[in-house]
Structures are given as C-alpha cells and as structure tokens.
C-alpha positions in Angstrom: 137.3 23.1 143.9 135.8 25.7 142.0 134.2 28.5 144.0 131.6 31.0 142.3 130.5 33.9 145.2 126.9 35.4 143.9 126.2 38.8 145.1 122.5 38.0 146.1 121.5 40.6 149.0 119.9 43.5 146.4 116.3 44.9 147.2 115.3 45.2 143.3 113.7 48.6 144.2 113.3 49.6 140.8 112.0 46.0 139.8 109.1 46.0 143.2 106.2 45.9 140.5 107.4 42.1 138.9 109.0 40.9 141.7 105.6 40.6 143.8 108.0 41.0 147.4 110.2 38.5 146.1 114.0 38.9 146.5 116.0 40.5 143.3 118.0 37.6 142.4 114.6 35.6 141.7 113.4 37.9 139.1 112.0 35.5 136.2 113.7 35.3 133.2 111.8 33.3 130.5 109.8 31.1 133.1 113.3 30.3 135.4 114.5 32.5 138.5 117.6 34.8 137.3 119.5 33.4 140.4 118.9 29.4 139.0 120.2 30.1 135.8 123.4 31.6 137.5 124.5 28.7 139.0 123.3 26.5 136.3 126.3 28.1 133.6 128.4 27.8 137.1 127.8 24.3 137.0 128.0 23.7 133.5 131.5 24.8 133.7 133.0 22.8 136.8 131.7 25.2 139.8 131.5 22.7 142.9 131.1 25.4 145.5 128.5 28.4 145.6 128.7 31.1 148.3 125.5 33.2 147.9 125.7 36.7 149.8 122.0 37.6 151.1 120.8 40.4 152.7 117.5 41.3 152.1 114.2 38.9 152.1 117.3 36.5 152.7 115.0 33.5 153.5 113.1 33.6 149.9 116.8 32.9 148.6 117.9 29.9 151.0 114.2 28.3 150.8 114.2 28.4 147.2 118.1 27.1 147.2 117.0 24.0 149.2 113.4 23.6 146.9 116.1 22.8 144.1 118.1 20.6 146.4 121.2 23.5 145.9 121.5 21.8 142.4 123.4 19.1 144.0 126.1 22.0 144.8 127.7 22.6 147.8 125.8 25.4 148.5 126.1 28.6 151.3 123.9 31.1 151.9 125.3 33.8 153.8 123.9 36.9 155.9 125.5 38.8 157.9 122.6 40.7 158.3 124.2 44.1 157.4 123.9 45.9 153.5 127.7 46.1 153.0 128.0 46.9 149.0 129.1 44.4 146.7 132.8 44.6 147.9 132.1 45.0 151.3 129.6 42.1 151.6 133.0 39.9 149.9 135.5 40.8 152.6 133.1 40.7 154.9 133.0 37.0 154.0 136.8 36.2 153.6 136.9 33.2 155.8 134.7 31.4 153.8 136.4 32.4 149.9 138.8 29.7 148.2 141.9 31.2 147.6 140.6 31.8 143.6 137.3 32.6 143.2 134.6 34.0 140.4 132.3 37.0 141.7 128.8 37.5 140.0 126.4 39.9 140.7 122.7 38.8 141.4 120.5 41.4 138.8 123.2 39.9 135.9 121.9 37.9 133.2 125.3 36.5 131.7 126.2 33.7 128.9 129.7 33.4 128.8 132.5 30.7 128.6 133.8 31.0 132.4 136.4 28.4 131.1 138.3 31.0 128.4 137.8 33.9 131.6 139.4 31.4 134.1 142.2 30.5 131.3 142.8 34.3 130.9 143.5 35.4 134.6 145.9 32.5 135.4 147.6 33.8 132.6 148.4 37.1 134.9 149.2 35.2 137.9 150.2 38.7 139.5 147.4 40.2 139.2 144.9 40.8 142.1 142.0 40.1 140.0 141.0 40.4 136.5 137.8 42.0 135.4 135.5 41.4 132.6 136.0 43.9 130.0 133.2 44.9 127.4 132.2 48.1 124.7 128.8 49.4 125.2 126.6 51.6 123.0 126.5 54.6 126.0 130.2 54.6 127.2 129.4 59.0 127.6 127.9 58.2 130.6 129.8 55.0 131.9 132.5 54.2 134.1 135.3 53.0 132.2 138.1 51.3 132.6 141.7 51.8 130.4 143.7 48.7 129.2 147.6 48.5 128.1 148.7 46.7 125.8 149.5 43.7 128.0 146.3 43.1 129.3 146.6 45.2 132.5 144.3 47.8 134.2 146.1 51.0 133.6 143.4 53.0 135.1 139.7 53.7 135.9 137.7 56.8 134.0 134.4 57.3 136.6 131.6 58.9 134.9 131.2 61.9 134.2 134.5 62.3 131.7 136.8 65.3 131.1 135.4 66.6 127.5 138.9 67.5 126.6 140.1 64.1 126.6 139.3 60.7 124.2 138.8 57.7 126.5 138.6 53.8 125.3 135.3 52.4 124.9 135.5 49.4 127.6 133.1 49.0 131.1 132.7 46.9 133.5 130.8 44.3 133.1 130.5 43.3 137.0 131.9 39.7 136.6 135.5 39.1 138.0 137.8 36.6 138.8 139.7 37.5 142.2 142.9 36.0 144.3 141.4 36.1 147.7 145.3 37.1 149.1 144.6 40.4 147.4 142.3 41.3 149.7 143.0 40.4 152.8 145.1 43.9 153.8 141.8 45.4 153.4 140.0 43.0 155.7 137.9 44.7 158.0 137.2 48.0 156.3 133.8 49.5 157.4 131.1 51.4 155.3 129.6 50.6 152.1 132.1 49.8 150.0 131.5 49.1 145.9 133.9 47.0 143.6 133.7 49.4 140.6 133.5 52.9 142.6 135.9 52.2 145.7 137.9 48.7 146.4 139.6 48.1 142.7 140.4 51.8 142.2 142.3 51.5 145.7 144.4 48.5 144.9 145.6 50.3 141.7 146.7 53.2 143.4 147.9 50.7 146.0 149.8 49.5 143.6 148.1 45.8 143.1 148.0 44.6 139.7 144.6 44.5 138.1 144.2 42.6 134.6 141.4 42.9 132.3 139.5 40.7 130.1 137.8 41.4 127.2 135.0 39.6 125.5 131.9 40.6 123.6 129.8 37.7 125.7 126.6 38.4 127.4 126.5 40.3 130.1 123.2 42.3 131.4 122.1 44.0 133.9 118.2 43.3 134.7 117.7 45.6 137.1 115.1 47.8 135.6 112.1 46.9 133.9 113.2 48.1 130.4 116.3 46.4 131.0 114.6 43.3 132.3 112.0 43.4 128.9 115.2 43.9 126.9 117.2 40.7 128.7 114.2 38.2 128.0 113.7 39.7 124.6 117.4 39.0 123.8 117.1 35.0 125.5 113.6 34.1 123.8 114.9 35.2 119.9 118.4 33.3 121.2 120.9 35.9 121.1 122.0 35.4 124.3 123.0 31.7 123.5 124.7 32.6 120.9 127.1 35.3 122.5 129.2 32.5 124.7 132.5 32.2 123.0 132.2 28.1 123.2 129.5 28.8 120.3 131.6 30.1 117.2 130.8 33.5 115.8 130.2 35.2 113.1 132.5 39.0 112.1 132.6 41.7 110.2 136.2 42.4 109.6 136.9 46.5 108.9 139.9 48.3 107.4 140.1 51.8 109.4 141.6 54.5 107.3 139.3 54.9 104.1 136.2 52.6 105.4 136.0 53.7 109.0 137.2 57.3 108.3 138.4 59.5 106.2 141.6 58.6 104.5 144.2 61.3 104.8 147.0 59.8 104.2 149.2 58.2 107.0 146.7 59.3 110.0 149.3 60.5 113.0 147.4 62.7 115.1 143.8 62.1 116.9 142.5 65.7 116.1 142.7 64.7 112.4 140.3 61.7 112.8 137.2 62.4 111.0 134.4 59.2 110.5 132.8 58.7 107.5 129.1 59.9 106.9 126.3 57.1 108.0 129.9 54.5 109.9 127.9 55.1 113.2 124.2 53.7 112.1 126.3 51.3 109.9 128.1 49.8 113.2 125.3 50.6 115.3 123.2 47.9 113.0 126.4 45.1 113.3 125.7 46.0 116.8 122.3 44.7 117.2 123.1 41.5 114.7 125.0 38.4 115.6 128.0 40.0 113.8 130.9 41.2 115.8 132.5 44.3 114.5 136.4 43.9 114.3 139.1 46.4 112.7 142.3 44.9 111.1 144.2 47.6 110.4 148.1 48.3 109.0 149.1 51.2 111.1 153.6 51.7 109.4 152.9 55.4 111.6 154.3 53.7 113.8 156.9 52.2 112.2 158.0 55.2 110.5 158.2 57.0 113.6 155.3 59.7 112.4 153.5 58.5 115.5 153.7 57.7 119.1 152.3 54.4 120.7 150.7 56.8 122.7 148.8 58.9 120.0 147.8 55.6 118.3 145.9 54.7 121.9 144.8 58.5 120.9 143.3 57.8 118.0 141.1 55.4 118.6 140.1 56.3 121.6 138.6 59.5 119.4 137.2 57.1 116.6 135.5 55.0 120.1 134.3 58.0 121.8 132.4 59.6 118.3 131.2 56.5 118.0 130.1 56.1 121.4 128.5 59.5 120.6 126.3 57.8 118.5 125.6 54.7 120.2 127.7 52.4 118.4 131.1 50.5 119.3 133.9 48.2 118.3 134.6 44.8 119.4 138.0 44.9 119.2 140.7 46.4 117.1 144.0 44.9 116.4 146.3 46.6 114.3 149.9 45.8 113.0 152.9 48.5 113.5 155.3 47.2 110.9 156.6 47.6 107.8 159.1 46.1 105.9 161.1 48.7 104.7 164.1 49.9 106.4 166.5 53.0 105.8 164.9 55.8 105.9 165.0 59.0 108.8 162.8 58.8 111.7 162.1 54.9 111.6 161.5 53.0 114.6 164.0 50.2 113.8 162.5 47.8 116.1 159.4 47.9 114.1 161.0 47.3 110.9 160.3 43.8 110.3 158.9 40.9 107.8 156.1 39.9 110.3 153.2 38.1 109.5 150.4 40.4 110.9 150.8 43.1 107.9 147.6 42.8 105.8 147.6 41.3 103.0 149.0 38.2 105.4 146.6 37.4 108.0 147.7 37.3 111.4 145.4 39.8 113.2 142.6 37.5 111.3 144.3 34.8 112.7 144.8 36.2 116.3 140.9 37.3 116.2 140.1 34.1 115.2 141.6 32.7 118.6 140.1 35.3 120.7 136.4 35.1 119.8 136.4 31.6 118.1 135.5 33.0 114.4 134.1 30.9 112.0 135.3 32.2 108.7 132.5 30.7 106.5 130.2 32.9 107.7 132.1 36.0 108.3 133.0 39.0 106.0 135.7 41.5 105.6 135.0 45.2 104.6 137.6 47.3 103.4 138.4 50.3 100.4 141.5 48.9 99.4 142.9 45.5 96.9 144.8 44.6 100.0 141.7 43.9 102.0 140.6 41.8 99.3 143.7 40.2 99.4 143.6 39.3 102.8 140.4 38.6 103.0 140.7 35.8 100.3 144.1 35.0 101.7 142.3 33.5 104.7 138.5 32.2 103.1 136.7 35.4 104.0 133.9 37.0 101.5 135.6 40.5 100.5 133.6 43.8 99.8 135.6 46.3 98.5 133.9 50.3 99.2 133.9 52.6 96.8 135.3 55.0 99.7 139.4 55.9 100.6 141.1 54.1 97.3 138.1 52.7 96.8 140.2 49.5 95.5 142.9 51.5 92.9 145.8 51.5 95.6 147.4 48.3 93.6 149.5 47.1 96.1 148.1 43.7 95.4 146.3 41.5 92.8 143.0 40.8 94.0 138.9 40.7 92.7 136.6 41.5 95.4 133.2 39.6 95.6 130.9 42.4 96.2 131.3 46.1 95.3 129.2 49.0 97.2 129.6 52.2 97.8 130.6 52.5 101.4 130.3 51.2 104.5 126.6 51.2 105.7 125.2 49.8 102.0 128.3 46.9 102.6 126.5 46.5 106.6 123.2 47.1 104.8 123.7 43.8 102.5 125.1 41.8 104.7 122.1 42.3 106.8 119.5 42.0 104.3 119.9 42.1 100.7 122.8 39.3 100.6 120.4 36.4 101.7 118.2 37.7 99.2 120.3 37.7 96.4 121.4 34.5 97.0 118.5 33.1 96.9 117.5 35.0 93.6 121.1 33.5 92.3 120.5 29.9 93.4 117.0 30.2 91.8 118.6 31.3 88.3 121.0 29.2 88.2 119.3 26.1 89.1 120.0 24.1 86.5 123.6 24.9 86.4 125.3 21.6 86.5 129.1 21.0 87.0 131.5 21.2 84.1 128.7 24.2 82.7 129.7 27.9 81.5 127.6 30.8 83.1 128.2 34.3 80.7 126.6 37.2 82.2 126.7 40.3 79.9 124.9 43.8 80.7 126.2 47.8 80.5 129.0 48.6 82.8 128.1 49.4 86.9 124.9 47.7 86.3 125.7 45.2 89.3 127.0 42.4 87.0 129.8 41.2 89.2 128.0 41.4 92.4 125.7 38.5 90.6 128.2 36.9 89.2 129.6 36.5 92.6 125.9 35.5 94.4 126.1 32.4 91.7 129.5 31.4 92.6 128.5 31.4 96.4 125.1 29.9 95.5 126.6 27.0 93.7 129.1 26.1 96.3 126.6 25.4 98.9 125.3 22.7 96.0 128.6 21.2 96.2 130.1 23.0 92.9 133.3 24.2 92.6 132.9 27.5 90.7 134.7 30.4 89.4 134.4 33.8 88.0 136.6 35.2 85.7 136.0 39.1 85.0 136.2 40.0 81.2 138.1 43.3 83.0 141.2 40.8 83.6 141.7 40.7 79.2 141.1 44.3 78.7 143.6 45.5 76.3 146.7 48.1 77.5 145.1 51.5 76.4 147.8 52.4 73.8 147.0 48.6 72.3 143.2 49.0 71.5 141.3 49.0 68.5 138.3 51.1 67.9 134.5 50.0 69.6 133.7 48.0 72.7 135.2 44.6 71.5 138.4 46.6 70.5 138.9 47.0 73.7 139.2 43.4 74.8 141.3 40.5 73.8 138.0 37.9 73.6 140.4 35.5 71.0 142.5 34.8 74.4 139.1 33.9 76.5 137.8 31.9 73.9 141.3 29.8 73.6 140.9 29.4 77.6 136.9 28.3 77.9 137.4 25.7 74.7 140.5 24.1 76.4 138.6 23.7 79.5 137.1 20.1 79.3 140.8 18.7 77.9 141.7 19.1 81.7 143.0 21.1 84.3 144.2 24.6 83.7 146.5 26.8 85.5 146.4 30.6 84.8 146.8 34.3 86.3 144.0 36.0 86.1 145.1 39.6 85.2 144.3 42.7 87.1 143.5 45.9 85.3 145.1 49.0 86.1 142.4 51.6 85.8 144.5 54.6 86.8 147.4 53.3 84.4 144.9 51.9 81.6 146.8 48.8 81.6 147.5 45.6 83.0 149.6 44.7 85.8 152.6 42.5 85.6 151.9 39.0 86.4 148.4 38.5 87.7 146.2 35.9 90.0 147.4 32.3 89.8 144.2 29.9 89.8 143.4 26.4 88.7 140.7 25.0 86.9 139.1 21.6 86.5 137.2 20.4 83.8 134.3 19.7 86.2 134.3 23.5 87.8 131.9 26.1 87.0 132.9 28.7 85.1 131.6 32.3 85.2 132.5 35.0 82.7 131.3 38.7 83.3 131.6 41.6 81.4 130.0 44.1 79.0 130.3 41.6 76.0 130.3 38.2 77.6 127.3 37.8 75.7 129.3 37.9 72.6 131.0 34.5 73.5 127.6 32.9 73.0 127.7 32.0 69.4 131.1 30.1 70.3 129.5 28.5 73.3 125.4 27.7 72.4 125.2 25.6 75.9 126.2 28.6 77.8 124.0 29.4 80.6 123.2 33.6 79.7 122.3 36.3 81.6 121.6 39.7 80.9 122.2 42.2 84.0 120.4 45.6 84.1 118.4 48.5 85.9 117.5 51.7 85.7 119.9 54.2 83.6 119.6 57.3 85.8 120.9 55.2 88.6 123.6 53.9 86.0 124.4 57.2 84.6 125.2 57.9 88.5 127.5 54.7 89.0 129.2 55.9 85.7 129.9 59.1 86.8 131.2 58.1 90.0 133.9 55.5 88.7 135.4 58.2 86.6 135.6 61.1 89.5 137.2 58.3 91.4 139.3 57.6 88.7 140.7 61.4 88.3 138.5 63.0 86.1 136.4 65.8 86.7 132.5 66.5 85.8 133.1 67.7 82.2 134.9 64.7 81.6 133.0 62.0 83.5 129.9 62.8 81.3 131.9 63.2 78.1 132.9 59.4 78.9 129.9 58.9 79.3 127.8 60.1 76.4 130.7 58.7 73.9 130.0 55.1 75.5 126.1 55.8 75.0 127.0 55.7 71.4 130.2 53.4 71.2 129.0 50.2 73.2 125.5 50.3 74.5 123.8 49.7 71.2 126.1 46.6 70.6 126.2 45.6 74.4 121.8 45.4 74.0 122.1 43.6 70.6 124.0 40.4 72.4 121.1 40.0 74.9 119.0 38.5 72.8 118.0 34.9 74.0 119.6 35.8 77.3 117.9 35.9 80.8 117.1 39.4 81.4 117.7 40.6 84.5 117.1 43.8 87.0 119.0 43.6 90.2 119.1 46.6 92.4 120.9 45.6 95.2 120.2 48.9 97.6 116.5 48.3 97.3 116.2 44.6 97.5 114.9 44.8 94.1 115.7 41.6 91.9 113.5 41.0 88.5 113.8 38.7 86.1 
C-alpha cells in the first residue's frame, strides 16, 4: 500500500474572491479542482490510499470526494475539528498513517515523478524524512534549507538571513516523504505546529536524520491570485507537463570560472567570486525556458590543497546568493575535485587520481544525465575554454565556446566549437531565439544539398562564417545526411613557414589532395588545430572519418578559391556590416595579446592584404548577411 496524506483544511483567505465560499483545495486549475488533480498524479503513480486532512468548509471536500466516487481510491477524509498547522494536523492523525507515507499540501500545484522521490528516500533508510529540495528565483527572502554532500539536511536558514554570510540556494518545496516511527516521540504535542518553521528543525537538533531531495520538477504554491494566474498560465502553455522528470529534458550545460565569472586563475576564496556582466538576465531567461541550467565544472583547488571542501560550499553559495540577488538560479552544480598530477607540496593525495569526472571526460554529464533524465540531442553546453568543447562533443552535445575567460586559447585539448559568441547571455540569447532561426535560414540555403556534395563558404574573417557553416551541418542531419565541416584554420601554415598574401598563409594544395580523394572512399584524417597564441599548429590533431556519401563543408577566408577545382561546389559568400567587423577584428587580437595600436595595425594591413582578393572569389557565390545578435539573415 501506498499512502499519500493531503493537507486539505486551509481557508484560502487570500484566494476568497475565486473561490466563491468554496474550500482552498478546490480552487480551479484549468477547468479541474486543484485537490482532483492531486490525487490523480497520486494515482498515476501507485497511491492506493488517500488520507485528506480537513478543517475548514470540511463538507465541500468530502461531498466532492464522494461526487468522483474517491477515484476508486481508498479514500479518508479526516477532521478533527481543530486548525492544528500542517504538522500538527499529521500527528494529530498518527493512528491512521502507514508506516511510509507522502505529505502534500492542498494550495500546491505539483508535476513530479513521485516514483524517482520514493526511490531517493529508501535510499536513506535512516532518515526521518526526506524533503523536496528546489532553487527559486527569490531565495533573499526564503527559508532555506542546507544540504551535504551526502544528501543529508545539514541545517535550516529561516528567513530573514545573516547578510554576512553566503547561503545555498535550495527551499522547500512542501512535498515530503516521511517514516511515521519518526514521529511518534512527538505524539501529542499541542499548539500550532508547522513542518517548515517548527517540527523538522526540532528533529535535527534532536538529532533525527533528515535527507533531502533535489529536483527541478513542478512545484507551486497557488495560494494567491497572482500566483494562482501564474500556475494556470504555466499548465495551459504545458510547462508544467513537461517539468516531471519521467518526461526527458532539455540543459544548458555551464563551465564556471571564465563563463559564469570572472576567471582569476584557480578561484580559492568566496570573497574573490565576481559574476560576469549581463550571467544573471542570461540565467534568469534559461530560467523561464524549458532549459535547465547545470554547471560542470573542474575544480583541482581542491586537489591541490589551495582550497577547503568547506570554502568550495563557500563559493558557490556566494555565486547562488548574487544570483539570487537578481532573481536567477542554478539547477544543480556538480563539479570534479581531481587531478591527475601527483608530487607536488600541499596536495590532497586522496584527490589525486585518473577519474572519469575531469572534463574533457564526461562523467558529471553523465551523472546529470541520470538525475534529471537529459536528452542530449537537444541540450547544449556553454563554456570559454577547448575543453568544454571537448567534452561537450565527447558526449553528443552542441558546444559554444565564449569569447570570455580563455575564450577557447587554453589548448589543453583539440577541439572546434559549433558556435562562437561573445559571452554568456548572446550564447543563452541564441539558443533562445536566433538558433531556430538560423537553422531554418541554413536548411533553406542549402536545400538542394544532396549527399556525397561539397558546401565552400568563403567571406572576411569574424564575419560569422563558421557559425553558418555549423547551422548547415545541423540542418542537414535532420535530413538524414551525415555532414562535416572542416575549418580552412586547421591548414593554416606555422607562421615562420608562410609565404607573402592571404593564400600564403594556407596550405590549399593539401585541401585540394583531401576533397578530390573523397569519392575513391573512406578517409581517415586529424583535423589540425591552430595555435593562435603560438602561430602554429599543434602536434597531432582531430581524428575523423569520412565517407564518400558525407557532406563536406569547407570554411574559411579563401574557400571560395577551391571553386575553380570543384565547379559543383555548393558556394556561399558570408558577410555584414564592417564596423561591426572591424569590432570582431579588434577583439580577437586584444584577446590574443595585443594591444590597441596593434590590433588596428593588423587590421588595416589585412584591409589591403586579403580583403580585395577574399571579394574577388565571391563571384557566382550566394551572398550572404547573417547577423546573428539581431536575428538578421539576408541573402
């Protein structure tokens, strides 16, 4: 038997002017009563037995309970005729609780796979009770609650919070799995007694064990009328539906240190934590998508005993509470405390390890995947480094590297993101919006790309050729294509090897040589990686394989120029506006080391070196203006 108890006996004080004298728990959500809906999920996930706690207009509740034939339940309504609080109303019913039972309150509106929850507290068979655990977007003024690192209730933070101190962003979320044994030395305790504000902080300091679970399901309280508006808005556009954890989700995967904030260099202390302009109103959007928000993170501080355990918890319990600030949250973050490398003062040997959770391998991926039920496909990963990319492609995720932190020129792996933006909220910002949209544009361009076919897409450099180039691979694989891009960045010529001009600077002879041994049959190769601070390429490269049938994409400033080798080549010429270029310039070589005097001298030389012979190779191609930021795509 399976035993739900619904905390029914509320008055709905602030809800009088829609509930027309009825009973909270009746409230109408989307044309059903919030109380039928309750038990429904209760059923759909094995509840035999309902125990609903009434108090006041009690008789609305048991009349409407018997209209629906108790949903062919065994159903209880119970009234002791005295408001008790939503603990005391539960031990005042204790003879009638199964020894495990689920407590919901009646003004919730919740979507959520009580099958995982159940799964999770038997898995802390000590524990007196385990309560749902969620971030919200005001946790300044909540009550919140303080996990460790084994899933148990360390301790309660009521509202309001010292200022001096950095708390976890987790609440409440009134839903909770309880061993009735837990409670019975508190059997008979008068007053008005709350869950929340009295009973569980008493059994900690008793010294029960309390777990906690945490989920980014649906959970709601519609106990207002704004909050009521906001419930039925959330069910009628389906949102609700597709919170429950039996549904897969879509992610966002973050790196921390150089996406998130500001990369100092081996982050040890909280005080140094310092977010990056416009992450906030970035997260706060992921927070109103479908998206869940999820940091992977390589944290060797640890490791290399430069920080405590304790001052990680620190840390990002600052990074949740300026967040929090700003109405915006995490869904989880996992991070790894490893690293390899052993030998040196300080080190935490224990930590010292091979493991399979430091990025670029994927196990916090992995472990995410388990916890909320990911689906990959649809999901992204964000980060300013190639070992994001790395990972990210290690495991079938869509990588954007940010031009923020290392903005990808750490090389301490071979990779080539898909997208490139400039930081964090123009990476949430196309996700969102312009991402559909350019894929679409892609798809539409490309249309007559057949397998087997060569795609060259030329243009100035930063004019947003790669991001298309990467749109048309994605585009054709959901037309069953296998497709891939190969940068013309991956033949650039060592610096001290060049000859003079823009197709000096390239060795095209070795891309030819490739693309006219493509249809003699399947290829292996490593695609290189360019060094930019070096000017060179790094050893050994990207192995891939290539069938004659695949898609092949070549980008660069002089794809173009492969055109007279290959006349059925599908051509595109990528462009926009030049101040905005001359910006995007400018930027890649400050990130790159050099200063303003420098940066524009690079500049002005390419004006005259390659633009001129970079325009002359668009002719017969497709031209086109992509401005990604904007949602501005021209052909």
């Amino acid at each position: 038997m399976k035993q739900v108890v619904i905390l029914a006996g509320g008055k709905g004080t602030r809800l009088a002017e829609r509930l027309n004298g009825l009973p909270k728990p009746l409230i109408d959500i989307c044309g059903m009563p919030l109380l039928e809906r309750q038990i429904l999920l209760a059923k759909r996930y094995g509840f035999t037995d309902v125990l609903v706690l009434v108090n006041h207009a009690a008789q609305f509740i048991i009349d409407f309970c018997a209209s629906r034939n108790n949903w062919g339940l065994r159903l209880t309504c119970l009234n002791d005729g005295v408001p008790r609080g939503t603990a005391g109303a539960t031990l005042a019913a204790l003879d009638h609780l199964a020894e495990e039972f689920l407590v919901m309150y009646g003004d919730t509106m919740l979507e959520v796979d009580l099958n995982r929850f159940q799964q999770a507290h038997m898995a802390h068979p000590r524990a007196a009770a385990t309560l749902f655990l969620h971030p919200n977007d005001h946790p300044n003024d909540s009550d919140l609650v303080e996990v460790n690192d084994d899933g148990g209730i360390a301790a309660f933070h009521p509202y309001p919070h010292d200022p001096s101190c950095y708390y976890p962003n987790l609440v409440n979320a009134a839903l909770y799995w309880v061993r009735k044994s837990a409670f019975l030395p508190f059997r008979g305790k008068e007053g008005q007694i709350d869950f929340a504000k009295h009973l569980f902080p008493e059994m900690l300091v008793a010294g029960q064990e309390l777990a906690g679970y945490i989920s980014p399901e649906y959970i709601k309280d519609s106990g207002t009328p704004n909050r009521l508006d906001k419930v039925c808005k959330d069910f009628m556009s389906g949102r609700i539906t597709r919170s429950n954890l039996d549904q897969q989700q879509v992610a966002v995967f973050l790196d921390r240190d150089g996406t998130i904030n500001r990369e100092v260099g081996h982050l040890a202390n909280a005080d140094a934590l310092e977010l990056l302009p416009g992450v906030s109103q970035a997260l706060r959007q992921l927070n109103q998508s479908d998206y869940r928000s999820i940091i992977v993170t390589n944290q060797p501080v640890l490791a290399r005993g430069d920080c405590s355990m304790a001052e990680l918890r620190r840390i990002h319990a600052r990074m949740e509470t300026l967040l929090g600030h700003e109405g915006a949250y995490l869904d989880r973050i996992y991070f790894c405390p490893h690293h390899p490398d052993s030998g040196f003062p300080g080190e935490v040997a224990a930590l010292k390890i091979d493991c399979n959770c430091r990025k670029p391998k994927t196990g916090l991926i992995e472990a995410a995947c388990r916890e909320f039920n990911i689906d990959l496909f649809g999901s992204w990963f964000i980060g300013d480094t190639l070992v994001d990319v790395a990972t990210a492609h290690a495991i079938g995720l869509r990588a954007i590297l940010v031009e923020t932190g290392y903005a990808g020129m750490d090389y301490r792996a071979k990779a080539w993101p898909d997208y490139t933006l400039p930081d964090l909220p123009h990476a949430v910002d196309f996700i969102l919006n312009d991402h559909r949209q350019l894929l679409e544009f892609a798809a539409m361009q490309t249309a007559e790309v057949k397998a087997g076919d060569l795609v060259l897409v030329g243009g100035l450099s930063r004019s947003g050729k790669s991001n298309f180039s990467s749109a048309v691979i994605e585009s054709l694989r959901l037309r069953g294509l296998t497709a891939h891009r190969l940068p013309l960045d991956a033949w650039l010529i060592d610096d001290q090897q060049r000859t003079a001009g823009v197709k000096g600077r390239y060795d095209l002879p070795a891309v030819s040589q490739l693309l006219q041994a493509r249809t003699s049959g399947m290829q292996q190769l490593e695609l290189g990686v360019y060094h930019k601070l070096q000017r060179r390429q790094m050893e050994s490269g990207i192995p891939i394989t290539i069938n004659p049938q695949d898609v092949i994409i070549v980008d660069g400033t002089i794809a173009l120029e492969l055109a007279h080798l290959f006349p059925d080549a599908h051509r595109f010429f990528v462009e926009i506006a030049e101040d905005e270029r001359k910006r995007r310039v400018l930027k890649e070589y400050r990130l790159r080391g050099c200063n303003d005097e420098e940066a524009e001298f690079i500049y002005n030389s390419r004006q005259q070196d390659e633009v001129p012979y970079i325009f002359a190779g668009a002719n017969g191609a497709n031209r086109l203006n992509i401005q990604l930021t904007n949602q501005h795509f021209n052909t």
